[in-house]
Backbone as CSV, one residue per row, in Angstrom:
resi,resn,N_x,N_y,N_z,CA_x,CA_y,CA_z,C_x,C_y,C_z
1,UNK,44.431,49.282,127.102,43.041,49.038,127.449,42.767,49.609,128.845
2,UNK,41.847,49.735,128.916,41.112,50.489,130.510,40.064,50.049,130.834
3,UNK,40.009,49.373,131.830,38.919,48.954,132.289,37.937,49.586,133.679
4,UNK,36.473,49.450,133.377,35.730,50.819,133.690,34.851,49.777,134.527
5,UNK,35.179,49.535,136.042,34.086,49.117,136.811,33.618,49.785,137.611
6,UNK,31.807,49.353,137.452,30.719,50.230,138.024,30.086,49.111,139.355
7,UNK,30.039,49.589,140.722,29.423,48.871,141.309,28.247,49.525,141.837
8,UNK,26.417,49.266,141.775,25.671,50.295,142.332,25.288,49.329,143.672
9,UNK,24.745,50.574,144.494,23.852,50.054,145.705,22.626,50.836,145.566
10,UNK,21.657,50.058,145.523,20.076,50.232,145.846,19.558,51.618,147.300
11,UNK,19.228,52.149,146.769,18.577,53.159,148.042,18.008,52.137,148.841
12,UNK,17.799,52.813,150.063,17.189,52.241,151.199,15.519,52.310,150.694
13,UNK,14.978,50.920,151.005,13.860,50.544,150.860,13.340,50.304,149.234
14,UNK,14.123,50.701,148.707,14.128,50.271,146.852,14.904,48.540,146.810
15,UNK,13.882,48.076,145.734,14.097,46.827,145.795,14.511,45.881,144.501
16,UNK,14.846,44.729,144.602,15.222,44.397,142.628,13.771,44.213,141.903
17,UNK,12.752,43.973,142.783,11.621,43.477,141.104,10.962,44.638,141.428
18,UNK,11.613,46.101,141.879,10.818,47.388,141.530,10.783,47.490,139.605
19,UNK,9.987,48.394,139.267,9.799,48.119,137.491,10.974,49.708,137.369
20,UNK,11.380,50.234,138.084,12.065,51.176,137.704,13.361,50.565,137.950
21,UNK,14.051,49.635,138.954,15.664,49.244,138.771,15.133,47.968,137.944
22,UNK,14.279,46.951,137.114,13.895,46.215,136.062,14.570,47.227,134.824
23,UNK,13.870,48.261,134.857,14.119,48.704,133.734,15.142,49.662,133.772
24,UNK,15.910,49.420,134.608,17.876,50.414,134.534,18.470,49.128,134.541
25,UNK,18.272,48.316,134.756,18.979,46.877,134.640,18.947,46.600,132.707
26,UNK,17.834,46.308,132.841,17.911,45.994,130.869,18.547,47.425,130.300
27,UNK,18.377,48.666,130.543,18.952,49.813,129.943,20.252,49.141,130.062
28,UNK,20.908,48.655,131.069,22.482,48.393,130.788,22.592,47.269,130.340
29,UNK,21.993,46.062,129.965,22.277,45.268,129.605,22.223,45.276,127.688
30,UNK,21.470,46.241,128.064,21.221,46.805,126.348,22.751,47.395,125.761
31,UNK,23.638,48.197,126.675,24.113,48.885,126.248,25.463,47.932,125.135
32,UNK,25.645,47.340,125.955,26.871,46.309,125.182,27.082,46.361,123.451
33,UNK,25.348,46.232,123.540,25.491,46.141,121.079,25.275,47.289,120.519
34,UNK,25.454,48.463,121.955,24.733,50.040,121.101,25.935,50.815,121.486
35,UNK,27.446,50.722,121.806,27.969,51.787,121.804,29.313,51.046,121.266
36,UNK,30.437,51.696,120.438,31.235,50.771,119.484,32.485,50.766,120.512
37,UNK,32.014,52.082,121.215,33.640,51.544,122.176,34.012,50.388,123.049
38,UNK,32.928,49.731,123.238,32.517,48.896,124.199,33.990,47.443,123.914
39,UNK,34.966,47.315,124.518,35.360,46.018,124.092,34.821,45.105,124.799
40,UNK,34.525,44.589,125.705,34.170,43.850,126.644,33.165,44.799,127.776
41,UNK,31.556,43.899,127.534,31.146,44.400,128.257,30.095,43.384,129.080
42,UNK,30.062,43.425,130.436,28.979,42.075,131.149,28.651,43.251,132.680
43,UNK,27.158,42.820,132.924,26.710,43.295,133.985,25.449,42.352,134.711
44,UNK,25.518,42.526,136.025,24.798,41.242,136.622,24.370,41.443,137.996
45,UNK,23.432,41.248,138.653,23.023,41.218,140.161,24.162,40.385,140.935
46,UNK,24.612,41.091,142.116,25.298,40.588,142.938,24.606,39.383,143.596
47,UNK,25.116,38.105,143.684,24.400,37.256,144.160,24.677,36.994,145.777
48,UNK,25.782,37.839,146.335,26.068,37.617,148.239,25.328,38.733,148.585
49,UNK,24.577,38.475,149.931,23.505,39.300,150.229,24.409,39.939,151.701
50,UNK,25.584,39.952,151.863,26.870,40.310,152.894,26.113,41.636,152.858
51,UNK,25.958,42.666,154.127,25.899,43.750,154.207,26.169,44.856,153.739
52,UNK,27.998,44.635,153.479,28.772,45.700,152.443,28.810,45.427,151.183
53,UNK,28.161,44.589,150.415,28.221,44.045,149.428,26.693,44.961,148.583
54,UNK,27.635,45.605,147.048,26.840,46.334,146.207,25.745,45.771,145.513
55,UNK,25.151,45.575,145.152,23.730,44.844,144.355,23.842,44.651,142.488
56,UNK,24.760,45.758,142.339,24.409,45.323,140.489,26.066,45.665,139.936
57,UNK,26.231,44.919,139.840,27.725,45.277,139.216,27.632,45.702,137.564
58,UNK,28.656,46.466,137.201,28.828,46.336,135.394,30.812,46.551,135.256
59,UNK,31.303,45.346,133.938,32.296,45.129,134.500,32.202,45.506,132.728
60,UNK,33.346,46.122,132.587,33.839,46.365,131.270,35.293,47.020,130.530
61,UNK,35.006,47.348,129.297,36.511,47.616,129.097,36.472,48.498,127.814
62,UNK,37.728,49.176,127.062,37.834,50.424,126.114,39.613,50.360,126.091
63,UNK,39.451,50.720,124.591,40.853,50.811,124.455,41.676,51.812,124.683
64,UNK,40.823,53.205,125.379,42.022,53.718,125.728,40.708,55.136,126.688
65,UNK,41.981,56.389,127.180,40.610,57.237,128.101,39.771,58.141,126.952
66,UNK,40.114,58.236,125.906,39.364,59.192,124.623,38.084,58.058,124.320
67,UNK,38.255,56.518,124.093,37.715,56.133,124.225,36.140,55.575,125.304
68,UNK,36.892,55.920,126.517,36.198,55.946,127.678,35.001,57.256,127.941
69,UNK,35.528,58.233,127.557,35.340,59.213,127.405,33.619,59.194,126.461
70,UNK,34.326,58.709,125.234,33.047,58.939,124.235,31.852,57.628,124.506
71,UNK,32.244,57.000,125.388,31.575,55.883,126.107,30.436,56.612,127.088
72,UNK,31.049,57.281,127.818,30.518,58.519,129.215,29.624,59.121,128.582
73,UNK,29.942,59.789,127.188,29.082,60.895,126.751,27.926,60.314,125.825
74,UNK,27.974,58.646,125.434,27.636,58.455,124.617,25.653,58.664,125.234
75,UNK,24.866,59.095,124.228,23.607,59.436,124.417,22.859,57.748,125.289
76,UNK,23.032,57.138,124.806,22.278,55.275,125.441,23.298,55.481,126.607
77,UNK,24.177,55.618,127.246,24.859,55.390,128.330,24.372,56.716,128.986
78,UNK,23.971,57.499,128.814,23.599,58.822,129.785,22.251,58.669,130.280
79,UNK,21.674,58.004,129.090,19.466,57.911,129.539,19.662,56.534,130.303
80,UNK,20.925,55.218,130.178,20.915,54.432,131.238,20.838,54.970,132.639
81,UNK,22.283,55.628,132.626,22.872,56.335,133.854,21.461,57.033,134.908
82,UNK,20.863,57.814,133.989,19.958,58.644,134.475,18.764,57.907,134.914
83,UNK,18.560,56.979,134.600,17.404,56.435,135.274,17.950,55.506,136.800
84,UNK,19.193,55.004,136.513,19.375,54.585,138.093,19.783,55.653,138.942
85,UNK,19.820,57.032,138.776,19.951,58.262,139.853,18.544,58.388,140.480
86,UNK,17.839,57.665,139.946,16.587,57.626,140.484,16.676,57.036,141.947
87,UNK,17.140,55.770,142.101,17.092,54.572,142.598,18.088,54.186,143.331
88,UNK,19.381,54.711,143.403,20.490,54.498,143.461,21.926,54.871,143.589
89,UNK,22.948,54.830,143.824,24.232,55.319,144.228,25.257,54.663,144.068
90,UNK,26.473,54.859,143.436,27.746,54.340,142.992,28.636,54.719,142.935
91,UNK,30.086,53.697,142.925,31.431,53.442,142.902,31.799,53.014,141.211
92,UNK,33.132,53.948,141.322,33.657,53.464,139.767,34.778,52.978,139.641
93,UNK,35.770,52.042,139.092,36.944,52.520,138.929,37.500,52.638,137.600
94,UNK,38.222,52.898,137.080,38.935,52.984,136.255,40.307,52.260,136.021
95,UNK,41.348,51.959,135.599,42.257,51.637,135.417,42.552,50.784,134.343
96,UNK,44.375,50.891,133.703,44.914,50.483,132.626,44.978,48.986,133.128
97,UNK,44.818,48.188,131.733,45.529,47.012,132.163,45.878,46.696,130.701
């Protein structure tokens, strides 16, 4: 299994009840029942308002990197992706467990 965490941070002066990170928030919360690789998938507003601290986490998982892979490319995970490049900037990691 591999697990695929996404942490974003908000551009400067972009905010959470803007209707454009509203609606990249539900795009990912959508994604969980629309892509089959998905084994485990949860995403959520950071609730510590700490300085270095990212704003929207997405925490998930895939059984392997072919899997991960067709996750990346999948069409609902790219029109998510693309609407928080609007808004936003991120950290990933990857790794087996």
């Amino acid at each position: 299994m591999i697990r695929h965490l996404v942490l974003f941070k908000l551009n400067e002066g972009i905010e959470r009840d803007d209707p454009r990170v509203q609606a990249g928030a539900e795009a990912f919360r959508a994604l969980g029942g629309q892509i089959e690789e998905l084994r485990f998938w949860e995403c959520a507003w950071n609730i510590t308002d700490r300085p270095i601290a990212y704003d929207f986490a997405i925490n998930s998982a895939v059984e392997d990197a072919d899997a991960l892979l067709r996750y990346l490319e999948h069409p609902a995970h790219q029109a998510a992706a693309a609407q928080w490049r609007e808004f936003a900037t991120w950290v990933i990691a990857d790794y087996p467990f």
